[in-house]
ZAVO-127960 format. One record per residue (C-alpha): x, y, z; residue in one letter. Coordinates in steps of 0.25 Angstrom, whole numbers. Last residue first. Example, Ala and Ser with C-alpha at 12.3 -4.5 7.8 and 13.67 -1.06 7.14 Angstrom:
# ZAVO-127960
<node <55,-4,29>,"S">
<node <49,-18,31>,"A">
//
This chain:
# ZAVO-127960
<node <115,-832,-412>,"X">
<node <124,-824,-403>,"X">
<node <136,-824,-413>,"X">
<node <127,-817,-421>,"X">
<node <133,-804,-416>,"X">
<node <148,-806,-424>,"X">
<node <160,-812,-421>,"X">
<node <169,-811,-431>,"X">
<node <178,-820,-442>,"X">
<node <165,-824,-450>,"X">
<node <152,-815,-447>,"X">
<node <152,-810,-463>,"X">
<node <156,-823,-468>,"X">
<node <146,-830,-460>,"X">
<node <135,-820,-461>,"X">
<node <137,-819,-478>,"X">
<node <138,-835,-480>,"X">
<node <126,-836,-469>,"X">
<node <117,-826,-476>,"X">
<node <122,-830,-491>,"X">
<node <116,-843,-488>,"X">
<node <103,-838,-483>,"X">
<node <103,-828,-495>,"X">
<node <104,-839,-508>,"X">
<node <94,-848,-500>,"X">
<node <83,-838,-500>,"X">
<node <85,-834,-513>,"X">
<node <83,-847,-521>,"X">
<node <71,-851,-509>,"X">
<node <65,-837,-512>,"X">
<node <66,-840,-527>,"X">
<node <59,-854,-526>,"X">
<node <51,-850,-517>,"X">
<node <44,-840,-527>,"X">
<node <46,-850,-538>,"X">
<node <54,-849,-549>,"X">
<node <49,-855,-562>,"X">
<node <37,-842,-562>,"X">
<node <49,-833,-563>,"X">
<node <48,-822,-554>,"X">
<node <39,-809,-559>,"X">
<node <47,-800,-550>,"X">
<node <41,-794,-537>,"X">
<node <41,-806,-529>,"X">
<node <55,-807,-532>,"X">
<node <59,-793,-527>,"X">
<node <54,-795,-515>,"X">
<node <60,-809,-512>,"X">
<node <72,-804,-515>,"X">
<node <70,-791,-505>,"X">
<node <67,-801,-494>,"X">
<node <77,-810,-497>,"X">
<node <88,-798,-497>,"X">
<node <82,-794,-483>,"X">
<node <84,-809,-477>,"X">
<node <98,-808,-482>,"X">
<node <103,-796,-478>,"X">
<node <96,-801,-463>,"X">
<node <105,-813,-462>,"X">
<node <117,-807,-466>,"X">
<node <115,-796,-458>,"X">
<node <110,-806,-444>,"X">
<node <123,-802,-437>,"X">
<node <120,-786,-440>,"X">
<node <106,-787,-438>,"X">
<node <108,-794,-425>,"X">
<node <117,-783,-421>,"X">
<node <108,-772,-426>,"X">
<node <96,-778,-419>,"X">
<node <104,-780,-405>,"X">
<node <106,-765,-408>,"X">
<node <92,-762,-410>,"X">
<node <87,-769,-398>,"X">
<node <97,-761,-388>,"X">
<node <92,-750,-394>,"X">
<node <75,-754,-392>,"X">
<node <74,-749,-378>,"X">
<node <83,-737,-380>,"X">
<node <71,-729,-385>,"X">
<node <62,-730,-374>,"X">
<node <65,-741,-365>,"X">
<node <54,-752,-366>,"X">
<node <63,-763,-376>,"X">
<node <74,-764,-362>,"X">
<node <88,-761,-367>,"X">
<node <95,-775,-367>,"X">
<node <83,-784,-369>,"X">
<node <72,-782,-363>,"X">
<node <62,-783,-373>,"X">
<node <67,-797,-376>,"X">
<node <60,-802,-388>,"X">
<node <72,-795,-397>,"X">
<node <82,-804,-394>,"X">
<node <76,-814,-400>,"X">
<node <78,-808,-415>,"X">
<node <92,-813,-413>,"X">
<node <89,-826,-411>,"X">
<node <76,-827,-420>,"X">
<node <88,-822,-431>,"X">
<node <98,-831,-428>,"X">
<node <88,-843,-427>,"X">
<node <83,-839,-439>,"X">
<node <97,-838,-446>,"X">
<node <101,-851,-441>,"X">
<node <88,-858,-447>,"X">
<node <89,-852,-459>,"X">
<node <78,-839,-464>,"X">
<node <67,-844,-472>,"X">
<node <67,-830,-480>,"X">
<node <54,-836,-486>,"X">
<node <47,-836,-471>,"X">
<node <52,-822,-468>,"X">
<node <49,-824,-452>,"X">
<node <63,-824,-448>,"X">
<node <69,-814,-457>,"X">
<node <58,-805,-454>,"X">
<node <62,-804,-440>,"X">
<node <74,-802,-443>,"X">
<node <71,-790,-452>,"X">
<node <61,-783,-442>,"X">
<node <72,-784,-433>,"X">
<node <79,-777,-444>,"X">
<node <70,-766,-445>,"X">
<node <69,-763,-428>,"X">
<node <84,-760,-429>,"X">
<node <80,-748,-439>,"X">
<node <69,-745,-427>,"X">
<node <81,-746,-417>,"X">
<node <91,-734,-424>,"X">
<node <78,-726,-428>,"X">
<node <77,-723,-413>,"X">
<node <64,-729,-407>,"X">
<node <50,-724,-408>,"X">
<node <40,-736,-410>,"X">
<node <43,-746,-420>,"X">
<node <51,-752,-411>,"X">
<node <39,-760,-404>,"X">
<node <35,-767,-419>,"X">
<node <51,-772,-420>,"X">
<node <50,-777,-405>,"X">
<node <37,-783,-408>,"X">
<node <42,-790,-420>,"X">
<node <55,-794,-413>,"X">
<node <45,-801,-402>,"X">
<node <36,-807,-413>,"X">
<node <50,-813,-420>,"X">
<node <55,-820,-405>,"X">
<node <40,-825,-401>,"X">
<node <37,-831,-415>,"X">
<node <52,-838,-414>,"X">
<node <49,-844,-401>,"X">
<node <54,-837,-387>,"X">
<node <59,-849,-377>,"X">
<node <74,-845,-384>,"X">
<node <72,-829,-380>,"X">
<node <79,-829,-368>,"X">
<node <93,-835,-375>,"X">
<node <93,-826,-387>,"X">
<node <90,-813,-379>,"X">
<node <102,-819,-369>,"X">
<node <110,-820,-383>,"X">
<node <107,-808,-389>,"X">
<node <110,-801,-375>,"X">
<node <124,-809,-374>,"X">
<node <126,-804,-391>,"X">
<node <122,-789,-387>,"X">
<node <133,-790,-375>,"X">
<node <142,-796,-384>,"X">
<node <140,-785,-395>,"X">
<node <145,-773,-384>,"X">
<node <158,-783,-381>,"X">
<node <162,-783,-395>,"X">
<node <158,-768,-396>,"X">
<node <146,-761,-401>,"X">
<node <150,-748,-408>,"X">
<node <141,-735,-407>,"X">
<node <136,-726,-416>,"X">
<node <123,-715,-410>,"X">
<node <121,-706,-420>,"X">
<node <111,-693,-420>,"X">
<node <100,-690,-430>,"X">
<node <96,-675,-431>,"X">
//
């Protein structure tokens, strides 16, 4: 029997998350990239365990960021990179709002900060999964021997990352959204 639990984070709910985000942020700046990824890896391999299905779904886009970041023909922008290593940061604290060690609740409060991020980061992310399954799909036709692999990649590449910030800036135009903490 599955059993729903909704509820609606307020303005005042996603200023608190945004404060956190931001204290996260701030400790984390003497941690380097390699340490930043490698402790969202170990977060995502220390969830694999028994949690509710509502974190291990999270987990999968965690995955996804981290992904983003070390995908080395996605070639993710500058300010996207820097969003993304921001908001993966938080994740290196195992003390975070709910404590990592606390059976089952340990990893809600991780789950929601991945939602929200996830959420802010949409443009980014659909973009990064659309590459991906290009690419895919590329490799599996018999391309034209004219165009070359990083010739393609390049073509598509630049036609998402644009798309990415037109999409996030008309999207976030005229509200205030999570990424504000960025």
């Amino acid at each position: 029997m599955a059993f729903e639990v909704t509820f609606e984070l307020k303005e005042s709910d996603l200023d608190h998350f945004r404060d956190v985000m931001r204290q996260s942020k701030s400790g984390a700046q003497s941690l380097s990239e390699t340490e930043i990824l490698a402790n969202a890896k170990t977060l995502s391999k220390d969830v694999k365990g028994d949690v509710p299905v509502f974190v291990s779904e999270r987990i999968q886009k965690l995955e996804t960021l981290v992904a983003m970041i070390e995908d080395s023909e996605w070639k993710i922008p500058a300010e996207e990179r820097a969003d993304v290593l921001s908001a993966l940061a938080y994740f290196s604290d195992p003390e975070d709002l709910v404590p990592d060690h606390i059976p089952v609740l340990g990893f809600l409060d991780d789950a929601i900060m991945i939602e929200l991020v996830a959420e802010e980061l949409k443009d980014d992310i659909d973009a990064f999964l659309e590459f991906c399954d290009y690419r895919t799909r590329e490799e599996s036709r018999n391309a034209d021997a004219t165009v070359t692999r990083d010739e393609w990649l390049d073509a598509k590449r630049r036609e998402l990352h644009s798309r990415m910030r037109n999409r996030r800036s008309t999207r976030r135009s005229g509200r205030s959204g999570f990424r504000s903490i960025f």
